[in-house]
N, C-alpha and C positions, 0 to 999 in steps of 0.2 A: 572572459571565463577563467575562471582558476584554475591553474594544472593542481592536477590532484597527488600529493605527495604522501600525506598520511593519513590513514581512517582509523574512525573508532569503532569497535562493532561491541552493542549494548544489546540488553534483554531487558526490556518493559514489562515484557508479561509471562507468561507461568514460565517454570525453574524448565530447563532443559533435560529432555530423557537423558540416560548413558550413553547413549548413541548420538544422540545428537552433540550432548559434550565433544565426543570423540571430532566429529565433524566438524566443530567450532578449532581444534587443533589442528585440523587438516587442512583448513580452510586460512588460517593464517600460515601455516606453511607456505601455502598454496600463492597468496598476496604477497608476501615478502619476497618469495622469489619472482616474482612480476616486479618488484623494487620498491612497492608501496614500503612504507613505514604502518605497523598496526599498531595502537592503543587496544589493547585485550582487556575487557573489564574483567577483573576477580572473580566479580558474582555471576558469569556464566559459569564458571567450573567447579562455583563451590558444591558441597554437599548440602548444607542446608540451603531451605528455599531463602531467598532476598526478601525483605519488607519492603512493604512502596517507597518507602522514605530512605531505603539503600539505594533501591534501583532511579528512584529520581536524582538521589545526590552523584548517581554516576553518567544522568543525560546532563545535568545541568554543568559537572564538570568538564565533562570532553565538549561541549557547547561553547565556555568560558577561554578555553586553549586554542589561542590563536594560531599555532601551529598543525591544529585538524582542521582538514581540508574536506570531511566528507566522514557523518554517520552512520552507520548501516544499524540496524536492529536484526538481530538474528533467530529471535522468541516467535510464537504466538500463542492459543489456547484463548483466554478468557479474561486475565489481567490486566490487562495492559491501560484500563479508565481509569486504576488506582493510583495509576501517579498522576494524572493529569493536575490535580488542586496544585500538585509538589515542583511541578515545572516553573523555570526561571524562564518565562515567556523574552522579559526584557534581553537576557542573555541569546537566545535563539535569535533571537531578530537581528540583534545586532550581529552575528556569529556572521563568516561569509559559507560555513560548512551546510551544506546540506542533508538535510533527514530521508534516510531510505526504509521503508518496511512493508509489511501486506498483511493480509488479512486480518488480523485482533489489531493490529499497528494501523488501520484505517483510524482507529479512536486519535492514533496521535499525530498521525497525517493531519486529518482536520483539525484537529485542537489548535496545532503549528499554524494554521491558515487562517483559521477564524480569529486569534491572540494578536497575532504578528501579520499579516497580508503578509508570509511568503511561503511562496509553493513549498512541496513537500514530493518524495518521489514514492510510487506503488511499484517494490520492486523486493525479489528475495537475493539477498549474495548468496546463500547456502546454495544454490542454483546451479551455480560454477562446479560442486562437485560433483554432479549427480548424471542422469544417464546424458543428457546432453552436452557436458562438459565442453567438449571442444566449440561447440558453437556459442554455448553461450561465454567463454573466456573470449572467445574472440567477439562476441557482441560489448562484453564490459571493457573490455581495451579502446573499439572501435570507436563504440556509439557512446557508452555511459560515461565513462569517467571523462572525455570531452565536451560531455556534454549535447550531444549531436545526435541523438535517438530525438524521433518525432512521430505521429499518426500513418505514416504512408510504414515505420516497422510493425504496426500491427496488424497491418494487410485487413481495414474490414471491410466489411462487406455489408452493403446499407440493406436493410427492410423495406423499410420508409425513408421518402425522402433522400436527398442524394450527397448531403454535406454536413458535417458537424461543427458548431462555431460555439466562441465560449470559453470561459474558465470551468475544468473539471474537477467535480468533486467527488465524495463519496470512496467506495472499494470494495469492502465485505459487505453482501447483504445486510447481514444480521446483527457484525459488528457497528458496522454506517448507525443504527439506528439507536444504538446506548448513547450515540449522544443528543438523540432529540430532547427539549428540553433543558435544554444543559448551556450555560457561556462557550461551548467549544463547536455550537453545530454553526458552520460557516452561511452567509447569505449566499445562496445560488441564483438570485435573478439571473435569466437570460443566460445560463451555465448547460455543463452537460453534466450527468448523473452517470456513473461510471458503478455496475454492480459486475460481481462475481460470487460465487459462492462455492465451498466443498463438499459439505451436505443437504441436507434439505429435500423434503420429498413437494408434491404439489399445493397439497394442502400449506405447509408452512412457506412457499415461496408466493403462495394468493395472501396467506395471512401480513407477509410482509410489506409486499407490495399496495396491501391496500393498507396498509400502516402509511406508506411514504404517501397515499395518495390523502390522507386524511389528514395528513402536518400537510399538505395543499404544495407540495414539493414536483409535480408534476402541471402544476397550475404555472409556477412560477420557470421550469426548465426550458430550452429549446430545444435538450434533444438526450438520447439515451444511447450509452457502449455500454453490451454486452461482453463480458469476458465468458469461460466457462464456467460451465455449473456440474462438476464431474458428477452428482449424487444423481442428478438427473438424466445425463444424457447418456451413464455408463448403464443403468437401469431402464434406459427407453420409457421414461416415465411420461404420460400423455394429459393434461396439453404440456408441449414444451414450454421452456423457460421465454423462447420467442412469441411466441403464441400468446401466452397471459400477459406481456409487455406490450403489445400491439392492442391488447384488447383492451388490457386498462392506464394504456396512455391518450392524449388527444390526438387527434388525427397531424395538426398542425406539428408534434413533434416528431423527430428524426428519430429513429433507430437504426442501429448498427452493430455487429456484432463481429468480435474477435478473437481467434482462436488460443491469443499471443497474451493474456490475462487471465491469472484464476492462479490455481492451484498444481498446476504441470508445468513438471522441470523445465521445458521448453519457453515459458511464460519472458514477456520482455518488461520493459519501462516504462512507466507511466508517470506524466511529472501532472503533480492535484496541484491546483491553484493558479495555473498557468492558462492562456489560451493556448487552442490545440493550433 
């Protein structure tokens, strides 16, 4: 495993609020005094939004520089497919740096996996500043940047079934699903299917779910981690996000579900492409 000396932190997908700029400052403070070395993309602090063809010239650089040790993407929203065509796949693969992002950055988790066979991590660094700060600095010293985060830190707790085996895929509901169709949606035979989601009421998470089930992606899985679904479980919205998983998967797959993915600061690591 590489010790991790330098990262880059990129934005794939939409321009950063004011606040969140601010945060992207804070945040390399924040690693430099940990003693990382940061490669700061420009085009998070500009003013004007990035074109896809900036923002991919700036993954496929920090990819290129054998001296990064470790990407992070710090964006999301809805962007983030547009660079996929622009990605230097061959660069990535060979890179020994690993890809970090979550939610709209599921597009390029899998893109990574399905291009290249190598894993990709579901994870936010912005994380480290926010209410849980202290745990989760000491989870990214501890477990992440060594490498040494595994299944037994997501604490799940099975449905069905009593074991998860397999390379995981997938991440955002809604995101996972723009690349159906597409060169970038990975083969999951015999995988596990890894969703989460921020919003979404019931109707659009049956509309989704029976999307994955009609790409026949529940035909070919062994097994399903649930992360959270905040739109749902903050609203008590009925059936749960468990409930319609159970109902339209096969009996034969596993569910499980984890408090430790989604969209809360508390949220851990998840490495896609990797057996669990």
């Amino acid at each position: 495993m590489e010790i991790v000396k330098k990262i880059a932190l990129v934005g794939c997908s939409d321009p950063l609020p004011r606040q969140e700029k601010e945060d992207v400052t804070r945040l390399t403070s924040l690693l430099e005094a940990m003693g990382l070395a940061v490669d700061l993309s420009p085009l998070l602090l500009r003013e004007t939004p990035a074109l896809p063809e900036e923002k991919a010239t700036e993954m496929n650089r920090v990819f290129r520089d054998s001296s990064v040790d470790a990407v992070f993407d710090v964006s999301g929203g809805d962007l983030a497919n547009t660079v996929l065509p622009l990605l230097d796949y061959e660069a990535i693969g060979a890179s020994h740096a690993a890809f970090y992002g979550f939610s709209d950055l599921t597009v390029v988790i899998n893109a990574i996996i399905a291009k290249t066979g190598r894993p990709a991590v579901n994870y936010q660094i912005r994380n480290l500043l926010y209410r849980d700060a202290a745990a989760q600095q000491a989870f990214f010293k501890e477990k992440l940047l060594p490498g040494r985060f595994t299944l037994d830190d997501l604490q799940p707790r099975f449905l069905r079934g009593e074991r998860l085996t397999g390379k995981v895929f997938g991440g955002n509901v809604r995101c996972f699903l723009k690349l159906a169709g597409t060169p970038y949606w990975p083969e999951m035979n015999g995988g596990v299917l890894l969703l989460e989601s921020l919003g979404g009421n019931v109707y659009q998470m049956v509309t989704a779910l029976e999307q994955y089930r009609q790409l026949g992606v529940f035909d070919r899985i062994d097994g399903v981690l649930l992360g959270t679904f905040t739109k749902m479980a903050e609203d008590r919205l009925t059936p749960t996000i468990e409930e319609l998983v159970l109902a339209m998967t096969p009996p034969r797959v596993a569910v499980a579900q984890t408090p430790f993915v989604g969209h809360y600061p508390d949220a851990r690591a998840v490495k896609l492409g990797a057996e669990f």
